[in-house]
KOLGU-4560 file (N, C-alpha, C; in nm, 3 decimals, padded with zeros to 5 digits):
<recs>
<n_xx: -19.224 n_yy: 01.291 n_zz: -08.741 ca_xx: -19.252 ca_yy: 01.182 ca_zz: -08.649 c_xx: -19.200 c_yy: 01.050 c_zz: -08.704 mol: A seq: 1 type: UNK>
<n_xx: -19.240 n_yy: 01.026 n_zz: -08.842 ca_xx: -19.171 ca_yy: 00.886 ca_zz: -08.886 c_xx: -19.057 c_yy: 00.914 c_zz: -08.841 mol: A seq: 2 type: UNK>
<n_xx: -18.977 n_yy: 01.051 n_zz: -08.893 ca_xx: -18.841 ca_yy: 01.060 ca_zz: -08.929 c_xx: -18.780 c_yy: 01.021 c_zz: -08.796 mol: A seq: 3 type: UNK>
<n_xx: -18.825 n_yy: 00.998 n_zz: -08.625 ca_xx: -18.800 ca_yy: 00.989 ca_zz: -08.547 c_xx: -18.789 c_yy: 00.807 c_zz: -08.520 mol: A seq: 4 type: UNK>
<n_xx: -18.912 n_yy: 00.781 n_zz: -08.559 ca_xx: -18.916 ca_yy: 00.629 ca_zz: -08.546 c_xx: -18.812 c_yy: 00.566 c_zz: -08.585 mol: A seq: 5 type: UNK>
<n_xx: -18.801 n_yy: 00.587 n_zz: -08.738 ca_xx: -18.692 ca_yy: 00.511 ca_zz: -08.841 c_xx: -18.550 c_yy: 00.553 c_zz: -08.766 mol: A seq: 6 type: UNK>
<n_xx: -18.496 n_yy: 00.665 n_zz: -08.684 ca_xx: -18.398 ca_yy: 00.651 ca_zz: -08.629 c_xx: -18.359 c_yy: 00.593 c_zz: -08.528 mol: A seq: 7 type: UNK>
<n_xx: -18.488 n_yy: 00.551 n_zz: -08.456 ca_xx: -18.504 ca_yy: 00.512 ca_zz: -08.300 c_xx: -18.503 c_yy: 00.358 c_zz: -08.344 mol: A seq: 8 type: UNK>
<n_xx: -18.569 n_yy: 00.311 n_zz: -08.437 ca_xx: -18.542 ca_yy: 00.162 ca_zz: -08.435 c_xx: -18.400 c_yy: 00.180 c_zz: -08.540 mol: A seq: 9 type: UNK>
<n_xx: -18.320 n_yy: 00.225 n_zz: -08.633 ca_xx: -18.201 ca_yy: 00.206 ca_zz: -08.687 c_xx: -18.114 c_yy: 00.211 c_zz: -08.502 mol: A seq: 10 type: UNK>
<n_xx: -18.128 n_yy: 00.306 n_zz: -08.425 ca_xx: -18.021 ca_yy: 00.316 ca_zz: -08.316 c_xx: -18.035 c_yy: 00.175 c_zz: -08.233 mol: A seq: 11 type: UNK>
<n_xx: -18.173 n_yy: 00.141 n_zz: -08.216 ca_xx: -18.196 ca_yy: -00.039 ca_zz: -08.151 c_xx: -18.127 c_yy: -00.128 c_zz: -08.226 mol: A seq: 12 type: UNK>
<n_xx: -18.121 n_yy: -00.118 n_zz: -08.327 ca_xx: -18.096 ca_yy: -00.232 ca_zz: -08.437 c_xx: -17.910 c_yy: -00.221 c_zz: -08.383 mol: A seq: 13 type: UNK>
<n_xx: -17.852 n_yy: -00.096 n_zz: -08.434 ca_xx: -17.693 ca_yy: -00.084 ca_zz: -08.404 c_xx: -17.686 c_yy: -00.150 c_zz: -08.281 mol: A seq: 14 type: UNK>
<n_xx: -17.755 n_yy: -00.063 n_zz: -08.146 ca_xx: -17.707 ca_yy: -00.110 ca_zz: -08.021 c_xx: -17.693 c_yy: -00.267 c_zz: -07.995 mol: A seq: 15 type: UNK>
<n_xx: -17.790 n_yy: -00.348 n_zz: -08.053 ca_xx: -17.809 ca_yy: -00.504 ca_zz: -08.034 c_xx: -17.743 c_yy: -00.562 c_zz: -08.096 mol: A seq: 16 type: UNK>
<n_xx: -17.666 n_yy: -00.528 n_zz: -08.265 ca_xx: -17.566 ca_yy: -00.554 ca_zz: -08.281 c_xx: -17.439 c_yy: -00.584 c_zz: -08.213 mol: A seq: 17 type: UNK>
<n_xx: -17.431 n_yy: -00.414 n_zz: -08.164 ca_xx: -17.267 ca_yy: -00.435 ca_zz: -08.077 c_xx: -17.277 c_yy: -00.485 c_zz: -07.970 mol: A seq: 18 type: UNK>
<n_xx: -17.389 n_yy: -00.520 n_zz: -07.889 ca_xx: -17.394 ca_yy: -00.597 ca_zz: -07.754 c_xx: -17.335 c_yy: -00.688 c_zz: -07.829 mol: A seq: 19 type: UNK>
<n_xx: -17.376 n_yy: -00.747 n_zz: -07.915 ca_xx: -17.354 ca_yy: -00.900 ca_zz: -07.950 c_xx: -17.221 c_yy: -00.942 c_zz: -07.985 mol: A seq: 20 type: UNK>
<n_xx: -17.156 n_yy: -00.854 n_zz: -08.030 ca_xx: -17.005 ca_yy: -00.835 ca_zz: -08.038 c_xx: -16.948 c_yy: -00.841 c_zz: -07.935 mol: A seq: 21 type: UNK>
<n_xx: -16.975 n_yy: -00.726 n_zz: -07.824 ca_xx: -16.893 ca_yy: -00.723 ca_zz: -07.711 c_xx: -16.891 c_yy: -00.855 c_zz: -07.623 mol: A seq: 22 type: UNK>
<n_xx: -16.969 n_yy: -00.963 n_zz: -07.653 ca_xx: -17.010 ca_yy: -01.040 ca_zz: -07.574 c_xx: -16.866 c_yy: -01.158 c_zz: -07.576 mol: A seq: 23 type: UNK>
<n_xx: -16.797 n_yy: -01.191 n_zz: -07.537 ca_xx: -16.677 ca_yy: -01.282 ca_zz: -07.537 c_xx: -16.745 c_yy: -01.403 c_zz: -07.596 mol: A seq: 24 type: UNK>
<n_xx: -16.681 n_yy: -01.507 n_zz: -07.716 ca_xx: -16.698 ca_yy: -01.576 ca_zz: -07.736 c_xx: -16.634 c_yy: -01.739 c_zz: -07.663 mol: A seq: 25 type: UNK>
<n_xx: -16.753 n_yy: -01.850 n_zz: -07.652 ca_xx: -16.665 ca_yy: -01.967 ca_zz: -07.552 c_xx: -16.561 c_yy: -02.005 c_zz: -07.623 mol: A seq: 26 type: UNK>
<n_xx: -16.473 n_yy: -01.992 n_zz: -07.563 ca_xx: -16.328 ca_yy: -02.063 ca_zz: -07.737 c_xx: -16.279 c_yy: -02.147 c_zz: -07.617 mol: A seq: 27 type: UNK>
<n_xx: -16.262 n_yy: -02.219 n_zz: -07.681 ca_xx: -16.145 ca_yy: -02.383 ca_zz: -07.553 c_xx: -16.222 c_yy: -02.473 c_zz: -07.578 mol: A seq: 28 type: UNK>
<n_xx: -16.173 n_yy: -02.581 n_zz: -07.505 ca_xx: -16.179 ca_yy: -02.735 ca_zz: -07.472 c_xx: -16.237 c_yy: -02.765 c_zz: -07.375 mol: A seq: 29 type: UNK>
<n_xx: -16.328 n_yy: -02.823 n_zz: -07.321 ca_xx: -16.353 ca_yy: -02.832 ca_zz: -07.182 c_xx: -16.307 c_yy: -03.007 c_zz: -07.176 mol: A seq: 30 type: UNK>
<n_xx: -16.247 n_yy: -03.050 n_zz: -07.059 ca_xx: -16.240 ca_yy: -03.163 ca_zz: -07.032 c_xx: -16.297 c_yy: -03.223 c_zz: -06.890 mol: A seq: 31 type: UNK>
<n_xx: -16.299 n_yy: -03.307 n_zz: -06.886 ca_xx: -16.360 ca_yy: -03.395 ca_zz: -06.720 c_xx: -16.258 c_yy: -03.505 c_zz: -06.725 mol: A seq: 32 type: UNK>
<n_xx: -16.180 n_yy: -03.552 n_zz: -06.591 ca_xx: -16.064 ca_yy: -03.570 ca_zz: -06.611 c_xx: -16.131 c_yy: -03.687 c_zz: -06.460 mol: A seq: 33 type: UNK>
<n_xx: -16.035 n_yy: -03.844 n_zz: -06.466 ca_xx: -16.079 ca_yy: -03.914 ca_zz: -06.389 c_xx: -16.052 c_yy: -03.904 c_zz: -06.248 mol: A seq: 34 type: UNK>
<n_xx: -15.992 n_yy: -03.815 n_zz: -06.171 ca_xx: -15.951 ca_yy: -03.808 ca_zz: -06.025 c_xx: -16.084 c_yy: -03.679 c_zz: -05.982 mol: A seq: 35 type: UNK>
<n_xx: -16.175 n_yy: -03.637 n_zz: -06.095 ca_xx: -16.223 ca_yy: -03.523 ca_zz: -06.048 c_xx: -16.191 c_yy: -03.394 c_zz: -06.132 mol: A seq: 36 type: UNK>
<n_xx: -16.063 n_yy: -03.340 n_zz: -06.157 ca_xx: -16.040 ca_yy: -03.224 ca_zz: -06.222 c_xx: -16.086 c_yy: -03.200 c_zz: -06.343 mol: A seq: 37 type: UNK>
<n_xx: -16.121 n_yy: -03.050 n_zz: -06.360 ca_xx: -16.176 ca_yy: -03.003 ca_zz: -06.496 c_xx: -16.135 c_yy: -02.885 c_zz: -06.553 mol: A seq: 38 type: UNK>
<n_xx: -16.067 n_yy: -02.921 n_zz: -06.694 ca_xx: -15.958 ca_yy: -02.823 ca_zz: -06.738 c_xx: -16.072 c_yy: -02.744 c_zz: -06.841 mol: A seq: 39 type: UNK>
<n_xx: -16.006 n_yy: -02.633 n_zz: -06.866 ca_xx: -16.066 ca_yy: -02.571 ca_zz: -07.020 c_xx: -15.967 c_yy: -02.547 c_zz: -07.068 mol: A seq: 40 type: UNK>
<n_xx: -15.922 n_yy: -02.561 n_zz: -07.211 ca_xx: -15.778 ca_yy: -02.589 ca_zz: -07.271 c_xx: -15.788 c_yy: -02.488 c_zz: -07.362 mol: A seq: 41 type: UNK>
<n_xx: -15.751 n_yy: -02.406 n_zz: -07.418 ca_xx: -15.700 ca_yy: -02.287 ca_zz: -07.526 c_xx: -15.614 c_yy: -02.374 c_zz: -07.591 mol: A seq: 42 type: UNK>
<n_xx: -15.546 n_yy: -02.394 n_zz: -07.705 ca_xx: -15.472 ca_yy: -02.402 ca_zz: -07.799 c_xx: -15.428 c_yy: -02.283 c_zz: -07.874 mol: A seq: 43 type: UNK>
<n_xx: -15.338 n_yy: -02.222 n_zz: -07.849 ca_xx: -15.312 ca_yy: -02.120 ca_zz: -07.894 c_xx: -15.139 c_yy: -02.125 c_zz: -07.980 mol: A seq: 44 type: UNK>
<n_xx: -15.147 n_yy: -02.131 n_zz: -08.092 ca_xx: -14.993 ca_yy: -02.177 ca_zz: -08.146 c_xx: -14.962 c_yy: -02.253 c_zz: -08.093 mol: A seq: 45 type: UNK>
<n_xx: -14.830 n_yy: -02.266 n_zz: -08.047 ca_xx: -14.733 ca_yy: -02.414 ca_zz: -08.038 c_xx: -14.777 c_yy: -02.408 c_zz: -07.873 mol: A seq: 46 type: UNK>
<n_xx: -14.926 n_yy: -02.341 n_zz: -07.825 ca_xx: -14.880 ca_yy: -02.391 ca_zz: -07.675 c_xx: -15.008 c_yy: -02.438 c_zz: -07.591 mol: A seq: 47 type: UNK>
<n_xx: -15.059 n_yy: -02.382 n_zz: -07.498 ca_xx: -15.199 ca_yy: -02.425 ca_zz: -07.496 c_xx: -15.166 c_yy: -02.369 c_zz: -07.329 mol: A seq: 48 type: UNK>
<n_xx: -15.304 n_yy: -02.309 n_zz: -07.330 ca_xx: -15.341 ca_yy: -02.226 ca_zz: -07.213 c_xx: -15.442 c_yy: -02.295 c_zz: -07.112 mol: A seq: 49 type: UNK>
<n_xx: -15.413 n_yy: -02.360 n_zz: -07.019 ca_xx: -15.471 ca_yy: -02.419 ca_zz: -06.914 c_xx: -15.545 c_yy: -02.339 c_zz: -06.793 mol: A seq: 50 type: UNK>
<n_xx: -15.681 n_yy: -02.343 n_zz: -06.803 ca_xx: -15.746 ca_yy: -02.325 ca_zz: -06.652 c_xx: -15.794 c_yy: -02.455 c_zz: -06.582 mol: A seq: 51 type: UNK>
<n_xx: -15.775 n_yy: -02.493 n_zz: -06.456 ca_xx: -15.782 ca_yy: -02.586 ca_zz: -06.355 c_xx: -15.899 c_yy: -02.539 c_zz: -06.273 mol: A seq: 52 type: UNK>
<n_xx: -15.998 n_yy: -02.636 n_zz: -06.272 ca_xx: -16.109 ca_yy: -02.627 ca_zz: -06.174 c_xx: -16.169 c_yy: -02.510 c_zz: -06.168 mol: A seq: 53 type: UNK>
<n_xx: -16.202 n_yy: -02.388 n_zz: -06.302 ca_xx: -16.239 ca_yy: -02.235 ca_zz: -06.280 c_xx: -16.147 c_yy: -02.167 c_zz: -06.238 mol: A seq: 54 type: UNK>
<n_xx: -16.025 n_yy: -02.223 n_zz: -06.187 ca_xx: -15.978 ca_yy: -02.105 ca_zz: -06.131 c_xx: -15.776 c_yy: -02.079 c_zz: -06.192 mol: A seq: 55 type: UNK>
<n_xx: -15.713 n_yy: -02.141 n_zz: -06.125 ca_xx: -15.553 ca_yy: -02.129 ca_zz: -06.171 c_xx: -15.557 c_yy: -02.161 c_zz: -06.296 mol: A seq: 56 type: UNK>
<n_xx: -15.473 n_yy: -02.045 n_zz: -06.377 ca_xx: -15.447 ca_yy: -02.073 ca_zz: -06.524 c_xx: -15.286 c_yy: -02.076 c_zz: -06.541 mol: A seq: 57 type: UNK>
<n_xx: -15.309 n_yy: -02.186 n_zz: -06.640 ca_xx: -15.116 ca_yy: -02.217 ca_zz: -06.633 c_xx: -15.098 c_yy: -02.208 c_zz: -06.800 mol: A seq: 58 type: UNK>
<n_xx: -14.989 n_yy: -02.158 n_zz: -06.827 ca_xx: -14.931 ca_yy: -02.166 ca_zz: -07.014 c_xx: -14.849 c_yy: -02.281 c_zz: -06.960 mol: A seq: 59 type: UNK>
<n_xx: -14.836 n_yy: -02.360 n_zz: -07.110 ca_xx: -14.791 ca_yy: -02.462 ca_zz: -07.135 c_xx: -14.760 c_yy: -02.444 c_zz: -07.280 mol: A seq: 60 type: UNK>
<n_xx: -14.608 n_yy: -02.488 n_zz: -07.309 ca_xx: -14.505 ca_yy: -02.457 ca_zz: -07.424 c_xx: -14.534 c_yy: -02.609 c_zz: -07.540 mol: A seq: 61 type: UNK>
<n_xx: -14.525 n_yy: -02.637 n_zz: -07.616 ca_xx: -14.583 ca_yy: -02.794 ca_zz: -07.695 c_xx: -14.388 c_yy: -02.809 c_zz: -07.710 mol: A seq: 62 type: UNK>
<n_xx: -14.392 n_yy: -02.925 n_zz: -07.683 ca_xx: -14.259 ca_yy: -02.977 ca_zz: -07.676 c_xx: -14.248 c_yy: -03.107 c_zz: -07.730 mol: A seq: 63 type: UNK>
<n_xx: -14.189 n_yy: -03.198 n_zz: -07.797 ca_xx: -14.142 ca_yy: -03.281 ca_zz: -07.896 c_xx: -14.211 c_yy: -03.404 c_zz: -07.851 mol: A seq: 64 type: UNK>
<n_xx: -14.344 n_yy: -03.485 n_zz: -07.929 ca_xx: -14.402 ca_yy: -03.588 ca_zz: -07.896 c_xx: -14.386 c_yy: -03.695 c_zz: -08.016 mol: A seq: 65 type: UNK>
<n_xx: -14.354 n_yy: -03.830 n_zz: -07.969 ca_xx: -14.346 ca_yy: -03.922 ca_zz: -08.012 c_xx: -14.512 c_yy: -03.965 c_zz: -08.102 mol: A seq: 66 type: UNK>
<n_xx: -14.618 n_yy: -03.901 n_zz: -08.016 ca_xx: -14.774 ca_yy: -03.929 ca_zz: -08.080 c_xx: -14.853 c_yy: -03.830 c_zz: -08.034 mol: A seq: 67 type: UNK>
<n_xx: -14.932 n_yy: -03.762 n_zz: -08.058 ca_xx: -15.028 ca_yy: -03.639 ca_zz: -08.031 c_xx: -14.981 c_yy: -03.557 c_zz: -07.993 mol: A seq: 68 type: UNK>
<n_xx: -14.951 n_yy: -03.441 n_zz: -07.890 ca_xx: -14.893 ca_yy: -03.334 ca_zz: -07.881 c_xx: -14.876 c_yy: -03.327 c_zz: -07.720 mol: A seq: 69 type: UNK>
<n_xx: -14.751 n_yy: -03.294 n_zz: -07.713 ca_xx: -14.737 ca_yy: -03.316 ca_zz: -07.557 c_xx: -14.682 c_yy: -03.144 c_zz: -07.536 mol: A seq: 70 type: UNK>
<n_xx: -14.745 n_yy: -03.070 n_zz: -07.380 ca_xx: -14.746 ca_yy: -02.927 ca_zz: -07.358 c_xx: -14.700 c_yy: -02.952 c_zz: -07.229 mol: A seq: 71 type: UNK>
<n_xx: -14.565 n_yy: -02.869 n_zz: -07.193 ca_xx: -14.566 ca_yy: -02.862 ca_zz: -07.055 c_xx: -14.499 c_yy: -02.754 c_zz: -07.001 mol: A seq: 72 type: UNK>
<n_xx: -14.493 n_yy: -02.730 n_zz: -06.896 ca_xx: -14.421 ca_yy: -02.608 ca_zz: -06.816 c_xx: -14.306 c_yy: -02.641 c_zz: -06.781 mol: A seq: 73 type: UNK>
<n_xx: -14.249 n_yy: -02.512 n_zz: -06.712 ca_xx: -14.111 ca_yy: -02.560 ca_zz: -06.621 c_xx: -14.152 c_yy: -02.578 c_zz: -06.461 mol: A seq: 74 type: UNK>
<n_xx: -14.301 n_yy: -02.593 n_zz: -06.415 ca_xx: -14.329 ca_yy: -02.602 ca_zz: -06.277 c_xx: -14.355 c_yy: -02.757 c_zz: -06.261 mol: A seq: 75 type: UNK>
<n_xx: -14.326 n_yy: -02.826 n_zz: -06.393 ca_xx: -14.427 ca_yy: -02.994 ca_zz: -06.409 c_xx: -14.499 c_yy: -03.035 c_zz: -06.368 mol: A seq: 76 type: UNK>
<n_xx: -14.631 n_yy: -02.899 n_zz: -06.504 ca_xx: -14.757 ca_yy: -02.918 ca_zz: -06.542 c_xx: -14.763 c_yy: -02.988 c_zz: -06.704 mol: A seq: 77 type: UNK>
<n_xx: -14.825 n_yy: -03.107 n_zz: -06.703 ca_xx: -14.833 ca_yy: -03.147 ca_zz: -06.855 c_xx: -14.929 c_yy: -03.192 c_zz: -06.908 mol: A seq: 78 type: UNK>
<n_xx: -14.966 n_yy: -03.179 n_zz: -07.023 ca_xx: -15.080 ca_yy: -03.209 ca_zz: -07.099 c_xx: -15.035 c_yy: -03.295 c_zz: -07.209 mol: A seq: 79 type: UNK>
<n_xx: -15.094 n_yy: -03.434 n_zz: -07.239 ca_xx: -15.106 ca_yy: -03.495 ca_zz: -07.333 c_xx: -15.224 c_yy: -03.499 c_zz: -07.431 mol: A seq: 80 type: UNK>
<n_xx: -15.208 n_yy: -03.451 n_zz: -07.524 ca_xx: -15.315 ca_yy: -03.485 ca_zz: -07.642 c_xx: -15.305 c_yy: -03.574 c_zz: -07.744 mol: A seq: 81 type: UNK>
<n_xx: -15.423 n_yy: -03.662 n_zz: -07.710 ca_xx: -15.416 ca_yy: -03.770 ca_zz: -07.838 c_xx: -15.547 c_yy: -03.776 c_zz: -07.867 mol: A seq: 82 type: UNK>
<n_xx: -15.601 n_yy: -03.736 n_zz: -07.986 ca_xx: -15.728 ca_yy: -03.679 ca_zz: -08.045 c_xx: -15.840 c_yy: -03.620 c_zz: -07.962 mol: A seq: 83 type: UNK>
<n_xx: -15.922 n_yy: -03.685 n_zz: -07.862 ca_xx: -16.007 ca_yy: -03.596 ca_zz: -07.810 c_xx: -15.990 c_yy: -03.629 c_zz: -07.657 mol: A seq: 84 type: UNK>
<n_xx: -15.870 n_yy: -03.694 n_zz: -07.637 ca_xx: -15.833 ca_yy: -03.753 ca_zz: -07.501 c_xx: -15.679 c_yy: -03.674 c_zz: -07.504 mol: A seq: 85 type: UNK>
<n_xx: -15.690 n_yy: -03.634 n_zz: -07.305 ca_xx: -15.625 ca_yy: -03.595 ca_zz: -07.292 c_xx: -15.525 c_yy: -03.668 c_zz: -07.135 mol: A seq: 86 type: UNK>
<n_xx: -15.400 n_yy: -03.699 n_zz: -07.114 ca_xx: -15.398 ca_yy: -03.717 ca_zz: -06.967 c_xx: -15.304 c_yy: -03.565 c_zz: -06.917 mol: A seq: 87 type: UNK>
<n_xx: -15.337 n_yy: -03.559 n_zz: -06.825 ca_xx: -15.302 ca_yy: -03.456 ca_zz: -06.745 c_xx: -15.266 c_yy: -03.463 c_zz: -06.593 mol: A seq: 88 type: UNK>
<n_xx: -15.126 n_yy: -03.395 n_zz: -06.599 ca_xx: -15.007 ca_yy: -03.456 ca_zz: -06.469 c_xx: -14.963 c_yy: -03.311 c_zz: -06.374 mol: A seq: 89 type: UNK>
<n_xx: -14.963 n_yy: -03.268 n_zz: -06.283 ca_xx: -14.848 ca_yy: -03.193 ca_zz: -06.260 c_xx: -14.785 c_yy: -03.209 c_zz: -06.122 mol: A seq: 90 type: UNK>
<n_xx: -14.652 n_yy: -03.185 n_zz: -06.095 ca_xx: -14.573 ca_yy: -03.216 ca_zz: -06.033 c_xx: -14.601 c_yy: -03.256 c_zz: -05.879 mol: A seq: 91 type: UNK>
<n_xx: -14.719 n_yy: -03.204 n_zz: -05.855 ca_xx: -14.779 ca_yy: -03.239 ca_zz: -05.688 c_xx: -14.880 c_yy: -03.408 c_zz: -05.712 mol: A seq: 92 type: UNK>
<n_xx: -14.919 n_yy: -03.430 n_zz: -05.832 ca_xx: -14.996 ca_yy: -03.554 ca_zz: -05.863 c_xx: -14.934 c_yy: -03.669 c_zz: -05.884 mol: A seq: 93 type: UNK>
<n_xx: -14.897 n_yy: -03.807 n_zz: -05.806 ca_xx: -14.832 ca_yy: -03.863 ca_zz: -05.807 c_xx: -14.921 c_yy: -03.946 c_zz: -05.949 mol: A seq: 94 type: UNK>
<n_xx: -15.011 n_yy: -03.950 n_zz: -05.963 ca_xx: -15.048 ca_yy: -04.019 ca_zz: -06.108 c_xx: -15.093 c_yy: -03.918 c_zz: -06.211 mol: A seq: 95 type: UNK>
<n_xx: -15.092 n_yy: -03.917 n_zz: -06.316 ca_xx: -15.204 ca_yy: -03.848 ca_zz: -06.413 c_xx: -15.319 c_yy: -03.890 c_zz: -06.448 mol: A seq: 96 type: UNK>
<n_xx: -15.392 n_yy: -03.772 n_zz: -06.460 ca_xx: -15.518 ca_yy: -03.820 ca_zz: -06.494 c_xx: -15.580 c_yy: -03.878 c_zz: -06.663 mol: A seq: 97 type: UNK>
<n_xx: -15.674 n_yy: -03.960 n_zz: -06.674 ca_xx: -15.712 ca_yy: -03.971 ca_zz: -06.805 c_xx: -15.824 c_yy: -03.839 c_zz: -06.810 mol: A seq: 98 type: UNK>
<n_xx: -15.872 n_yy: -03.777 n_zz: -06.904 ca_xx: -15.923 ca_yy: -03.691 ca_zz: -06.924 c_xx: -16.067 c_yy: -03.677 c_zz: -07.052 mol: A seq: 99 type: UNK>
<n_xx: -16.168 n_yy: -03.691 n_zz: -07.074 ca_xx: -16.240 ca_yy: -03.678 ca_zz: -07.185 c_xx: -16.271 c_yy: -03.528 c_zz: -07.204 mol: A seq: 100 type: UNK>
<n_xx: -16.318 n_yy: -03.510 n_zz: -07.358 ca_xx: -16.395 ca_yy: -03.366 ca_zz: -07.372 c_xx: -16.538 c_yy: -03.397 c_zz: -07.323 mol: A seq: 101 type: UNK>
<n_xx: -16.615 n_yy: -03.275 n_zz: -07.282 ca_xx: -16.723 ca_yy: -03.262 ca_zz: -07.248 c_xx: -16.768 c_yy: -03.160 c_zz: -07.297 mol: A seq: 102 type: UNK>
<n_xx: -16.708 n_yy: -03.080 n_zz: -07.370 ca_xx: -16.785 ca_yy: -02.915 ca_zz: -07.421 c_xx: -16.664 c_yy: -02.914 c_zz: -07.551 mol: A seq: 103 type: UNK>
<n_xx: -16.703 n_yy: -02.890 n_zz: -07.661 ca_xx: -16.638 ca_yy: -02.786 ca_zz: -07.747 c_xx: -16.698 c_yy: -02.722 c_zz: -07.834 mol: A seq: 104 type: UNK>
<n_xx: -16.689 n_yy: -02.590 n_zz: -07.858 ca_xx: -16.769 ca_yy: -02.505 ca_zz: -07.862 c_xx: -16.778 c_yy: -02.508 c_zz: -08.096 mol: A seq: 105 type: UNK>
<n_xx: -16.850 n_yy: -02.471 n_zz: -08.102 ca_xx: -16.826 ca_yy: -02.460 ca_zz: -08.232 c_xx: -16.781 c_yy: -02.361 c_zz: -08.379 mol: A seq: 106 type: UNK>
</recs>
C-alpha cells in the first residue's frame, strides 16, 4: 500500500512538472503605440518578429541605422528602436507612430 502511494504522488509530482514545461513561455516586447496600435515585438537575431493588434504577424530584416536599430520589410513595414521607445510606420500610415513598452516579460 505505501508502495502504491509513493508512486502515485512520484507520478503527480512528474506530471506537474511537465505541464509546466509544456506551457509556452511570454517572450517579446509589448508596446502601446500613440494612434492606438499594439505591437508584441520578438527580437530574434538580426530581425524582429512583429504581431499587430493580436493578430497580423510581419518579419522584419534589421538594416543599417545611424542610432538604435532600424527593422523593415519589403511591404514598408518599419520599426525603429531606440532603447525602450519604439516608432512604428508601414506603408498604408501616412505618419508613424511613437510607441512605449508596456509589458516585458522577465
Amino acid at each position: 500500500m505505501n508502495n502504491t502511494i509513493a508512486t502515485f504522488v512520484a507520478a503527480t509530482a512528474a506530471l506537474a512538472v511537465a505541464g509546466c514545461s509544456s506551457v509556452p513561455r511570454n517572450t517579446g516586447t509589448s508596446y502601446e503605440c500613440s494612434g492606438g496600435t499594439r505591437l508584441k515585438v520578438d527580437y530574434v537575431g538580426d530581425g524582429a518578429i512583429v504581431r499587430v493588434n493580436g493578430g497580423r504577424t510581419m518579419v522584419l530584416k534589421s538594416t543599417a541605422a545611424n542610432s538604435g536599430q532600424i527593422y523593415e520589410n519589403k511591404n514598408g513595414a518599419r520599426l525603429h528602436r531606440q532603447g525602450n521607445d519604439v516608432t512604428w510606420n508601414t506603408a498604408l500610415r501616412s505618419a508613424p507612430e511613437s510607441c512605449r513598452v508596456v509589458y516585458t516579460p522577465l
